[in-house]
C-alpha positions, 0 to 999 in steps of 0.5 A, a space after each residue: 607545543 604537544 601534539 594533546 595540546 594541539 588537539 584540544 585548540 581545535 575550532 570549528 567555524 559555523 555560518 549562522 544566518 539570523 532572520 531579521 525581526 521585520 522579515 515575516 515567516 515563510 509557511 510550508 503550504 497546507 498538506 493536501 488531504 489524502 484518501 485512505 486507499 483500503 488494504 484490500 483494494 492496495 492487495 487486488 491491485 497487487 495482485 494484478 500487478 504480479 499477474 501481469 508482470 508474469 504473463 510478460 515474463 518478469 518474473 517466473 511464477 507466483 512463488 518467485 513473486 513470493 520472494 520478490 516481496 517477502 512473503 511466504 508462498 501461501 499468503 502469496 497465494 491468497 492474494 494471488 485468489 483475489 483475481 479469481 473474485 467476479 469482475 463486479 466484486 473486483 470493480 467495487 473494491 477498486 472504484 469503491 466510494 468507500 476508499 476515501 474512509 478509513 473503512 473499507 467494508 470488507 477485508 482480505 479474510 472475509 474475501 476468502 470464503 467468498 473465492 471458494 465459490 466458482 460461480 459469479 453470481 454465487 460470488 455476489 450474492 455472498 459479497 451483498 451480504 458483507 456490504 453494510 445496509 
């Protein structure tokens, strides 16, 4: 026999397992329903994170933070921005009721502005107005 011959008898061996007609159908569990956790709350969190873990000295700055995670140093900056927001702004965005919706009622960019300001109160005052009435 000739090694081509031998190739094309080859034959693979599979275990089928059939289920019997009377054996009822295992069924996965209902998913869980998750809440939507908005951008901006997943960005403060980050944010705190990168502060902590530079502060313990894991990493070196913000910039090594940057390309830890793949972002250009000055988006890094503006999450970086977000821990400079009141602590009543941030303790919104992160206990919100609005983080089981899909909707957050804010976004990074309108935060921006707000972040200009030093004073607190300031801060708030232009966080009311971004809240739906």
């Amino acid at each position: 026999m000739s090694r081509s011959t031998r190739a094309a008898e080859a034959t693979a061996t599979y275990r089928v397992k059939l289920r019997k007609e009377c054996e009822p159908r295992r069924r996965r569990p209902p998913a869980k329903p998750t809440a939507h956790i908005p951008r901006v709350a997943r960005l403060l969190a980050l944010a705190h994170k990168i502060d902590g873990m530079i502060r313990s000295g894991e990493l070196k700055d913000w910039a090594g933070a940057a390309r830890l995670i793949g972002v250009t140093r000055a988006r890094m900056t503006q999450i970086a921005n977000l821990i400079l927001l009141s602590p009543m702004i941030q303790d919104f965005i992160l206990c919100s009721p609005f983080a089981s919706f899909s909707q957050s009622p804010t976004n990074e960019h309108d935060l921006r502005f707000i972040v200009t300001h030093a004073c607190w109160d300031s801060q708030w005052q232009l966080w009311v107005r971004l809240l739906p009435h």
